[in-house]
mmCIF file of the N, C-alpha and C atoms, coordinates in Angstrom:
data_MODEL
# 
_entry.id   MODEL 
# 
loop_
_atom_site.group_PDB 
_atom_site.id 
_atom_site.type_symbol 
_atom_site.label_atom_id 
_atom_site.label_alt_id 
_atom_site.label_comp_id 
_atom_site.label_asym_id 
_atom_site.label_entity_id 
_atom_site.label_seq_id 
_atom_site.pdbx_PDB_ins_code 
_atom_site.Cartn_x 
_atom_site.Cartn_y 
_atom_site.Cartn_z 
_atom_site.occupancy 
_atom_site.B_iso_or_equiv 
_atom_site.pdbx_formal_charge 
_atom_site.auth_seq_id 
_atom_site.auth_comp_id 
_atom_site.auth_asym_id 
_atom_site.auth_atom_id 
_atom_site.pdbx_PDB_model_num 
ATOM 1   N N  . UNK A 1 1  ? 24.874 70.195 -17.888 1.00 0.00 ? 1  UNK A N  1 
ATOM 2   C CA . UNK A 1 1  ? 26.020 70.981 -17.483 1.00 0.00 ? 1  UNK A CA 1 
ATOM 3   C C  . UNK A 1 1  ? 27.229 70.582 -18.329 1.00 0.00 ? 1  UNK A C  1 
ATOM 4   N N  . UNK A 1 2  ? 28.088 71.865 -19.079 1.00 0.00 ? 2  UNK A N  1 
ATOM 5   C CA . UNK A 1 2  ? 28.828 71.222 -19.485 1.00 0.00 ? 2  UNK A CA 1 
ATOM 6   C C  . UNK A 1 2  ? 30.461 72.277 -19.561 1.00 0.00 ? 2  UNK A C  1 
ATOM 7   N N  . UNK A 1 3  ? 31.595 72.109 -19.622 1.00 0.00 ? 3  UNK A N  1 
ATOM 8   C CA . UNK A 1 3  ? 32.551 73.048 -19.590 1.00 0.00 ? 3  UNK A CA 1 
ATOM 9   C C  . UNK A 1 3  ? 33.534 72.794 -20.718 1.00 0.00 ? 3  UNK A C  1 
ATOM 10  N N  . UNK A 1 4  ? 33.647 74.017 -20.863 1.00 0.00 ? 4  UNK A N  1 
ATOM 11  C CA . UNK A 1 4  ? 34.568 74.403 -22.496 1.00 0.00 ? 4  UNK A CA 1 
ATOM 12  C C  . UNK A 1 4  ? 35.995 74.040 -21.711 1.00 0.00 ? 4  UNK A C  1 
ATOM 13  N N  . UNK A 1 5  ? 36.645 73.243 -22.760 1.00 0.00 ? 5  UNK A N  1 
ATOM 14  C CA . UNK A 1 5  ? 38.094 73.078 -22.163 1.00 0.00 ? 5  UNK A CA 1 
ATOM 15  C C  . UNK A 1 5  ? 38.913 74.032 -23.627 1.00 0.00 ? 5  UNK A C  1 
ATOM 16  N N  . UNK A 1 6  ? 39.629 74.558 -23.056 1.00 0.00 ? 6  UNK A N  1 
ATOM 17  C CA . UNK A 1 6  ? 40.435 75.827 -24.074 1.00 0.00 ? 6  UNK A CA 1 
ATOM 18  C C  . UNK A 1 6  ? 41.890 74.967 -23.959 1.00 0.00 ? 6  UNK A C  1 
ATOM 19  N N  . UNK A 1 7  ? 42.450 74.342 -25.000 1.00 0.00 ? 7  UNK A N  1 
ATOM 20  C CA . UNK A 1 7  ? 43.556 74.341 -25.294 1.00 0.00 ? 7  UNK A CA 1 
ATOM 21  C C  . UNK A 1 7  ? 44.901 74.880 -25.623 1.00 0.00 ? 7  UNK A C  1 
ATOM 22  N N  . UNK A 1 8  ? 45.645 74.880 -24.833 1.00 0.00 ? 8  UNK A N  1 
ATOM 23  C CA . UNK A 1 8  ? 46.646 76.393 -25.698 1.00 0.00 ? 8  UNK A CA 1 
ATOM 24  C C  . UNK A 1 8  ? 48.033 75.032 -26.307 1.00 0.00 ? 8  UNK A C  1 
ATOM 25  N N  . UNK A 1 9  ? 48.837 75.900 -27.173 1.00 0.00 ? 9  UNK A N  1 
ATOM 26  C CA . UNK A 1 9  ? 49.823 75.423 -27.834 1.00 0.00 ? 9  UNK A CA 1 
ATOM 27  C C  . UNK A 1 9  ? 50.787 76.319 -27.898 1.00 0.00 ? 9  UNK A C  1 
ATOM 28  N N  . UNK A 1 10 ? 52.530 75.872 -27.568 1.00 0.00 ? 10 UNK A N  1 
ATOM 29  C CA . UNK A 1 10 ? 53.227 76.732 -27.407 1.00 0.00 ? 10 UNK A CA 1 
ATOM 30  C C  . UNK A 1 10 ? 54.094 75.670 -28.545 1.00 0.00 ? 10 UNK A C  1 
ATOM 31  N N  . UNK A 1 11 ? 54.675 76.536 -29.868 1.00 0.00 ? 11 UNK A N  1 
ATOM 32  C CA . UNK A 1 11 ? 55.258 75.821 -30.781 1.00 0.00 ? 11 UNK A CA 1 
ATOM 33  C C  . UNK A 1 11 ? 56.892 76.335 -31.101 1.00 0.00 ? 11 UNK A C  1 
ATOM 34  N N  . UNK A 1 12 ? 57.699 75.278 -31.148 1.00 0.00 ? 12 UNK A N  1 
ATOM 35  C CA . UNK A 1 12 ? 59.159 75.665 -30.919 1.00 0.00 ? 12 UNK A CA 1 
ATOM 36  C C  . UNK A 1 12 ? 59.288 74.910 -32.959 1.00 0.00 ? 12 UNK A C  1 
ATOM 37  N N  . UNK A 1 13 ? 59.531 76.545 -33.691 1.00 0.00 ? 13 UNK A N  1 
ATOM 38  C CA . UNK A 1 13 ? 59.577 76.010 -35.551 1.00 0.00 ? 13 UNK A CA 1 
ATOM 39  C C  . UNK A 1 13 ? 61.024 76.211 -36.081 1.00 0.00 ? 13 UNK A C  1 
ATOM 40  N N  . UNK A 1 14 ? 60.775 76.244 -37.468 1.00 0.00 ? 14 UNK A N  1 
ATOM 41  C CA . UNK A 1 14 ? 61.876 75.791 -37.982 1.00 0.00 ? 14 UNK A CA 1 
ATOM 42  C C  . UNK A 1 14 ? 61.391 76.820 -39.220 1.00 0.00 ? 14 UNK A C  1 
ATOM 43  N N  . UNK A 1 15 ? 62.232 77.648 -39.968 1.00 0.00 ? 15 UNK A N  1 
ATOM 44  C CA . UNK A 1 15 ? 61.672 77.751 -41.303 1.00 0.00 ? 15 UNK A CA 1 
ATOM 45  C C  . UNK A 1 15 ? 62.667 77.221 -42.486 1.00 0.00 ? 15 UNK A C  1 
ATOM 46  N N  . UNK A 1 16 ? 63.485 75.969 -41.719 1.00 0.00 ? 16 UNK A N  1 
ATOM 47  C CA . UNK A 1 16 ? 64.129 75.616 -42.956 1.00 0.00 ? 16 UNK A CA 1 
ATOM 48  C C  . UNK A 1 16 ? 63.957 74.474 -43.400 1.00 0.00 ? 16 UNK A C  1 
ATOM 49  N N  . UNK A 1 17 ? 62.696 73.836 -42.727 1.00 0.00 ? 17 UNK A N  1 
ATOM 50  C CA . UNK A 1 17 ? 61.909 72.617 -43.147 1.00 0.00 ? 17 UNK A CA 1 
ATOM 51  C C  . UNK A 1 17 ? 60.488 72.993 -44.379 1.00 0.00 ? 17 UNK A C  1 
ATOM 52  N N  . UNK A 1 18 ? 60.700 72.595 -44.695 1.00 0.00 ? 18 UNK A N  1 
ATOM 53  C CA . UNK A 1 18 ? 59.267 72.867 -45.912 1.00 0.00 ? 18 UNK A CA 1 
ATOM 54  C C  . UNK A 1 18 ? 59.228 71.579 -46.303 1.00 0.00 ? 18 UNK A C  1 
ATOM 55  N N  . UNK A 1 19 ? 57.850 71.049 -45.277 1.00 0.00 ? 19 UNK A N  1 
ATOM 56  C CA . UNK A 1 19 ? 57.074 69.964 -45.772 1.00 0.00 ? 19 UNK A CA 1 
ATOM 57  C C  . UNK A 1 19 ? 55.905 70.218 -45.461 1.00 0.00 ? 19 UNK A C  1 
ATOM 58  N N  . UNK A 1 20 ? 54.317 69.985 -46.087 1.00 0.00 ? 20 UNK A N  1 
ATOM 59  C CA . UNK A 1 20 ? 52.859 69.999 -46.163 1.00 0.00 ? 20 UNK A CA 1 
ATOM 60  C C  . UNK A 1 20 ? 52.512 69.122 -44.856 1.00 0.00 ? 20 UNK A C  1 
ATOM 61  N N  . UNK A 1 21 ? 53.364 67.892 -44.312 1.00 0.00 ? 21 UNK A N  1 
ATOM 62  C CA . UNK A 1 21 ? 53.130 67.002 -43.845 1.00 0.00 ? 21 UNK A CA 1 
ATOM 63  C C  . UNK A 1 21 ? 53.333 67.390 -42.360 1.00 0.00 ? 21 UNK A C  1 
ATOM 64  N N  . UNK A 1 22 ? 52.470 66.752 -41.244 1.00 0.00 ? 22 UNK A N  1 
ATOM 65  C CA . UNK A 1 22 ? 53.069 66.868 -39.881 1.00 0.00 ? 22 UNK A CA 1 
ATOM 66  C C  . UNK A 1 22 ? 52.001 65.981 -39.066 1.00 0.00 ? 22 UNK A C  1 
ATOM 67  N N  . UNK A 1 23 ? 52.365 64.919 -38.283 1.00 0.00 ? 23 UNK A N  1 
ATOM 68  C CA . UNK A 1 23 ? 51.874 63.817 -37.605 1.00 0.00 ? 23 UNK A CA 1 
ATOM 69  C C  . UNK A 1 23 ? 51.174 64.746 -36.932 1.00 0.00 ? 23 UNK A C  1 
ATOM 70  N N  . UNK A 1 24 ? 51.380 66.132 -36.043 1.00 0.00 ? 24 UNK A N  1 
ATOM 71  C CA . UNK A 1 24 ? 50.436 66.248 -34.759 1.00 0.00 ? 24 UNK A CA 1 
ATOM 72  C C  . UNK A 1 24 ? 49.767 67.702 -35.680 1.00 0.00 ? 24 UNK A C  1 
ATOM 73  N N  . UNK A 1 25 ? 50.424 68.657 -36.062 1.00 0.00 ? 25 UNK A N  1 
ATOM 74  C CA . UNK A 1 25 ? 49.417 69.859 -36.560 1.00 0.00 ? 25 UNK A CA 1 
ATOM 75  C C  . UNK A 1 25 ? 49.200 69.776 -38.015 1.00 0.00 ? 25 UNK A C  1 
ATOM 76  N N  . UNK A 1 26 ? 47.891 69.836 -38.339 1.00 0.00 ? 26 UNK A N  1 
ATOM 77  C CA . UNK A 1 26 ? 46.898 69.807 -39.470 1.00 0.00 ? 26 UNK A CA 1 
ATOM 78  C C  . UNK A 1 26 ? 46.595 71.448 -39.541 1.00 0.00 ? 26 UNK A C  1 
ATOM 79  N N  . UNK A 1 27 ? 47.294 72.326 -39.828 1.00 0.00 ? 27 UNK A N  1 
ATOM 80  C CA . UNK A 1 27 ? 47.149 73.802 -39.897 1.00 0.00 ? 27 UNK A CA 1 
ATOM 81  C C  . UNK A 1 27 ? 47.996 73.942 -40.766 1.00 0.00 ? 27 UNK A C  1 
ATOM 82  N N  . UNK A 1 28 ? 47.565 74.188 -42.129 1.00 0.00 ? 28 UNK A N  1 
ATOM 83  C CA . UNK A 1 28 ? 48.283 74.683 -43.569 1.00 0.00 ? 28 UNK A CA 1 
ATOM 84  C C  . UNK A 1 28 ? 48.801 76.204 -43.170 1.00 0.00 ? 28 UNK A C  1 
ATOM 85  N N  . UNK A 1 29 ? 48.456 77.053 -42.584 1.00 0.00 ? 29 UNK A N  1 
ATOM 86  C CA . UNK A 1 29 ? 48.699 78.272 -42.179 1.00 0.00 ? 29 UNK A CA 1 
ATOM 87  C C  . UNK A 1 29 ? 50.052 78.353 -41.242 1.00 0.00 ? 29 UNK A C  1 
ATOM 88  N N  . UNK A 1 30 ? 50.020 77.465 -40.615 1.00 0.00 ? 30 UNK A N  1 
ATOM 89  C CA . UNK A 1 30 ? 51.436 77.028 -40.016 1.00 0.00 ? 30 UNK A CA 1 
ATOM 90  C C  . UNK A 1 30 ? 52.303 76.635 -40.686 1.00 0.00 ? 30 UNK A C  1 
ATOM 91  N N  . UNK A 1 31 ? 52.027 75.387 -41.655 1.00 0.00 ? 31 UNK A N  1 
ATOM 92  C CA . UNK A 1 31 ? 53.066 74.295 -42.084 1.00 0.00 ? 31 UNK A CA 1 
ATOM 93  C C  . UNK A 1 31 ? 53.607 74.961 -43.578 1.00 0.00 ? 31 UNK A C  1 
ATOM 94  N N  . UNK A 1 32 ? 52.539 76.316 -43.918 1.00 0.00 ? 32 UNK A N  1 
ATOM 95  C CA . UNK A 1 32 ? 53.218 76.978 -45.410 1.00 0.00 ? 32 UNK A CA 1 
ATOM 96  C C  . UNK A 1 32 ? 54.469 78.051 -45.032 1.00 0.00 ? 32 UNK A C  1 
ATOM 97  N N  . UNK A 1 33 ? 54.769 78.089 -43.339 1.00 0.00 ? 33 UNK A N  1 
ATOM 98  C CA . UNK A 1 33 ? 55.837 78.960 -43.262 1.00 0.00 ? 33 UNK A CA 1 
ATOM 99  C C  . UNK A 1 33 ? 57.058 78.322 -42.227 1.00 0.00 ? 33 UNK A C  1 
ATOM 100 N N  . UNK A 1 34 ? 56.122 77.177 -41.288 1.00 0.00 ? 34 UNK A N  1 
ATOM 101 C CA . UNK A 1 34 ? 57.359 76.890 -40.298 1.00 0.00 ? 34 UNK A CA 1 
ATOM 102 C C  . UNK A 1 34 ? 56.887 75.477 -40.189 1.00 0.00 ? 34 UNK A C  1 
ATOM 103 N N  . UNK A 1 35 ? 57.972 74.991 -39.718 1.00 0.00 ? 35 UNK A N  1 
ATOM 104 C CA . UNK A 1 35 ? 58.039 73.260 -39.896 1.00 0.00 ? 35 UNK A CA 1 
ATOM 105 C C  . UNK A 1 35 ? 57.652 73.078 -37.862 1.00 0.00 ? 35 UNK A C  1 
ATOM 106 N N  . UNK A 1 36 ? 57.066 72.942 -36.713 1.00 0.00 ? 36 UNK A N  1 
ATOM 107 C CA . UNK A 1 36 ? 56.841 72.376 -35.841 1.00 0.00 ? 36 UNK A CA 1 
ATOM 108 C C  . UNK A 1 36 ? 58.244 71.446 -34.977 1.00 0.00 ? 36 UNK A C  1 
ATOM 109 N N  . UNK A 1 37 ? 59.009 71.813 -34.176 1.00 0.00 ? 37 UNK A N  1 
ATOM 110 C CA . UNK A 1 37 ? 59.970 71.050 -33.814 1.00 0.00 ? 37 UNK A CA 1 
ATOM 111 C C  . UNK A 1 37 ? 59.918 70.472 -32.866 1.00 0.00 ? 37 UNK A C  1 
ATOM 112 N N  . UNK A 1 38 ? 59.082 71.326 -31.892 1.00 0.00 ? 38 UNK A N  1 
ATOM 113 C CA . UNK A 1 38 ? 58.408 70.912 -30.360 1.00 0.00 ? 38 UNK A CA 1 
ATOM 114 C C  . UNK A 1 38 ? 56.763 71.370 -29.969 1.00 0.00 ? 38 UNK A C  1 
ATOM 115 N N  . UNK A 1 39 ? 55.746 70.918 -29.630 1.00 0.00 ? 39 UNK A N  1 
ATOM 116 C CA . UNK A 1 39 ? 54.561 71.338 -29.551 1.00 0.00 ? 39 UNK A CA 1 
ATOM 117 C C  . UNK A 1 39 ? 54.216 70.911 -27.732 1.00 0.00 ? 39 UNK A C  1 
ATOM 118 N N  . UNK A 1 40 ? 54.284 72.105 -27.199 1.00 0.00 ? 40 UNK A N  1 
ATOM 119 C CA . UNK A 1 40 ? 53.684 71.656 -26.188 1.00 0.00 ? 40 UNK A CA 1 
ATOM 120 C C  . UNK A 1 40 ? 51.997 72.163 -25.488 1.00 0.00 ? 40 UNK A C  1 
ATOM 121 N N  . UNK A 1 41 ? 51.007 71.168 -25.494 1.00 0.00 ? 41 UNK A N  1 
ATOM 122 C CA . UNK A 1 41 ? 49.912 71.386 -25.465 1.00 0.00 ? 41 UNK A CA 1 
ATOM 123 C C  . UNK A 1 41 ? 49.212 71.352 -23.922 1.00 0.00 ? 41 UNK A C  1 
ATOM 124 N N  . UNK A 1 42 ? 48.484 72.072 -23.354 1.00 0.00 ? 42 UNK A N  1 
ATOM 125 C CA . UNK A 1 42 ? 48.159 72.420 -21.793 1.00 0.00 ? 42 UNK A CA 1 
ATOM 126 C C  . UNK A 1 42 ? 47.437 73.013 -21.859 1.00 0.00 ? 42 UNK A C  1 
ATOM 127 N N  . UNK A 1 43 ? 46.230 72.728 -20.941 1.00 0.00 ? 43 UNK A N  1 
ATOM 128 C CA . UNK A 1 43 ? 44.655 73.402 -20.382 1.00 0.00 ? 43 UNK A CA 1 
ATOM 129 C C  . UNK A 1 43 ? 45.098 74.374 -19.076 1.00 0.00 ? 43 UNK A C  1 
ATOM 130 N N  . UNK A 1 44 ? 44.096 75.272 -18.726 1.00 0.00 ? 44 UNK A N  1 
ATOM 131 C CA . UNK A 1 44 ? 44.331 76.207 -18.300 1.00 0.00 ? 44 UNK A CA 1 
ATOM 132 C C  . UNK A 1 44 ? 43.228 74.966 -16.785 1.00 0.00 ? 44 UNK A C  1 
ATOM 133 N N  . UNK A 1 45 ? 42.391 74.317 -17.386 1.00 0.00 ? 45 UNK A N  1 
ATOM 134 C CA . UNK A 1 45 ? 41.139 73.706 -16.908 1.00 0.00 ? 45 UNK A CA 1 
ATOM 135 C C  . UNK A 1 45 ? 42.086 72.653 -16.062 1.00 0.00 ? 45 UNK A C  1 
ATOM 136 N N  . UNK A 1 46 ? 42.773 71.779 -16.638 1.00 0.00 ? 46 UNK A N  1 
ATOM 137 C CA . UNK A 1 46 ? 43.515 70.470 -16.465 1.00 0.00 ? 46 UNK A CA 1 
ATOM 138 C C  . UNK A 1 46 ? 45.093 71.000 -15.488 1.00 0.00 ? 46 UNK A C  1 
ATOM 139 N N  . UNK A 1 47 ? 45.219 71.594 -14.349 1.00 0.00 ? 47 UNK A N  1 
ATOM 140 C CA . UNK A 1 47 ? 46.477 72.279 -13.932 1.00 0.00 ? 47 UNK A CA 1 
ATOM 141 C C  . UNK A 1 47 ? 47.861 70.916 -13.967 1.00 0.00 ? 47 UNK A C  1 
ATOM 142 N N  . UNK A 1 48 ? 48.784 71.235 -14.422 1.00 0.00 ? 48 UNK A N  1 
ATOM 143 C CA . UNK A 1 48 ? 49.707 70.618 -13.948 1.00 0.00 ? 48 UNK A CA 1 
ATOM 144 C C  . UNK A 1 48 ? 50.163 68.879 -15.137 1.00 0.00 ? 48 UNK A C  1 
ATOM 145 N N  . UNK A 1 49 ? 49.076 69.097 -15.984 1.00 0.00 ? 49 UNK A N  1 
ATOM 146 C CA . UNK A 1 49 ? 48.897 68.236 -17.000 1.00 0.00 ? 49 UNK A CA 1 
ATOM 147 C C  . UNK A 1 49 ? 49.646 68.718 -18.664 1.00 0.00 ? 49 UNK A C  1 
ATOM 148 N N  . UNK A 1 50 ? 49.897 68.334 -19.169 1.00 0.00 ? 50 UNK A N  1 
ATOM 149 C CA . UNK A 1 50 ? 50.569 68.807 -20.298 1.00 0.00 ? 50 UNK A CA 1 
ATOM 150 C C  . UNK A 1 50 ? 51.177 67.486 -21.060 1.00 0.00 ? 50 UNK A C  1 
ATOM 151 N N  . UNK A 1 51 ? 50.804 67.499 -22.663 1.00 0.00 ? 51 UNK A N  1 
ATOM 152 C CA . UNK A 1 51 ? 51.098 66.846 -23.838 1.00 0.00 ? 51 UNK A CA 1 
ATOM 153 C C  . UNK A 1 51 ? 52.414 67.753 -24.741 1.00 0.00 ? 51 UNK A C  1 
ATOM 154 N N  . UNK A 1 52 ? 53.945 66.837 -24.791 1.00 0.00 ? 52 UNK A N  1 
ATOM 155 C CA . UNK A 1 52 ? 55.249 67.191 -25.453 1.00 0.00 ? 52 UNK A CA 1 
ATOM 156 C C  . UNK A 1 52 ? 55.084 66.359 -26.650 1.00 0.00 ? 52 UNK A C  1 
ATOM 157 N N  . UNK A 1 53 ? 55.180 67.086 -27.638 1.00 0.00 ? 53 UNK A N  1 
ATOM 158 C CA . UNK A 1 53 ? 55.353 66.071 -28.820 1.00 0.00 ? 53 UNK A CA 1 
ATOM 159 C C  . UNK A 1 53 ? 57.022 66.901 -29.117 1.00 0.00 ? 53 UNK A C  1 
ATOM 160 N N  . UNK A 1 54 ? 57.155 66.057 -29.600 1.00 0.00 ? 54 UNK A N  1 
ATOM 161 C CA . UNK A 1 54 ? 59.028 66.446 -30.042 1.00 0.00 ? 54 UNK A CA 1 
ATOM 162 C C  . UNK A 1 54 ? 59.748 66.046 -30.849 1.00 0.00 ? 54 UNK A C  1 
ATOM 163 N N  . UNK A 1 55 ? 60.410 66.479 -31.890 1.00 0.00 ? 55 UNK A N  1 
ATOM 164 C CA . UNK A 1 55 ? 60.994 65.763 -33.360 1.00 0.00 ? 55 UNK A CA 1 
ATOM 165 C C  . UNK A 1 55 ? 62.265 65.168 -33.073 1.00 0.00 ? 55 UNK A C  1 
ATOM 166 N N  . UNK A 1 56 ? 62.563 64.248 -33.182 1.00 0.00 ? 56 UNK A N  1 
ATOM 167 C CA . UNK A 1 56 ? 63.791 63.625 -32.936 1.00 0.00 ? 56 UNK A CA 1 
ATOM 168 C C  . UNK A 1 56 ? 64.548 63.368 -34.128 1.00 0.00 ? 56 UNK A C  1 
ATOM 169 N N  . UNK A 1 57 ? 63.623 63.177 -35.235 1.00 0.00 ? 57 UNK A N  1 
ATOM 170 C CA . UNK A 1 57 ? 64.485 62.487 -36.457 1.00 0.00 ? 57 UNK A CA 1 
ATOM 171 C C  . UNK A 1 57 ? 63.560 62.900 -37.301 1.00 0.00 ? 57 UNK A C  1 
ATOM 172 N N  . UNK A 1 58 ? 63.779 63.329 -38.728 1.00 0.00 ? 58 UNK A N  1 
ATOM 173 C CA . UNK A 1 58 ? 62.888 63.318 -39.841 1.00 0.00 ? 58 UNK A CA 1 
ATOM 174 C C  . UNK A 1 58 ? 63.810 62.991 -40.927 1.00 0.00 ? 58 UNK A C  1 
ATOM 175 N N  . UNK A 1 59 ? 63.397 61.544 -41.355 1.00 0.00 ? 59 UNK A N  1 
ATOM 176 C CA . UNK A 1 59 ? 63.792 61.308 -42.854 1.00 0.00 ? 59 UNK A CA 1 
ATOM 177 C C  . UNK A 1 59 ? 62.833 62.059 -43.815 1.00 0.00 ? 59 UNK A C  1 
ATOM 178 N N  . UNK A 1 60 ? 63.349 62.224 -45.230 1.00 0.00 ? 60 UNK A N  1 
ATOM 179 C CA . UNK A 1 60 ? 62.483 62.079 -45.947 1.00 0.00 ? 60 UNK A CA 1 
ATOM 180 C C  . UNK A 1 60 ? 63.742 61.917 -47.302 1.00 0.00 ? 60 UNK A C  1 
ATOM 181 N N  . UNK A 1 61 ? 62.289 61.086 -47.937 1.00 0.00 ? 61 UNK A N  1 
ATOM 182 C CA . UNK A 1 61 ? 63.044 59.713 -48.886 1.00 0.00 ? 61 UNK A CA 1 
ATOM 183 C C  . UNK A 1 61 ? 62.160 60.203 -50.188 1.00 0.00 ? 61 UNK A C  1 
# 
């Protein structure tokens, strides 16, 4: 027995960041037009549970 867990993602972008790079999304299709500012991730399976990732600071050197 086994159950599909479906992930959804609700993404708060930027298009005046242009970097290849991003700690939580690995999606070139994303990152070639909008930079990720807030990602919030939640199962439809898991109620009441939910993962915030959130940019606070970005150097780049």
């Amino acid at each position: 027995m086994s159950s599909i867990l479906t992930t959804t993602r609700a993404l708060w972008v930027t298009d005046k960041i242009k970097c290849n790079y991003h700690p939580v999304i690995d999606e070139s299709e994303i990152l070639e037009k909008y930079y990720p500012l807030e990602i919030i991730e939640y199962s439809d399976s898991l109620k009441g549970f939910e993962t915030l990732y959130k940019l606070e600071k970005l150097e780049i050197k």
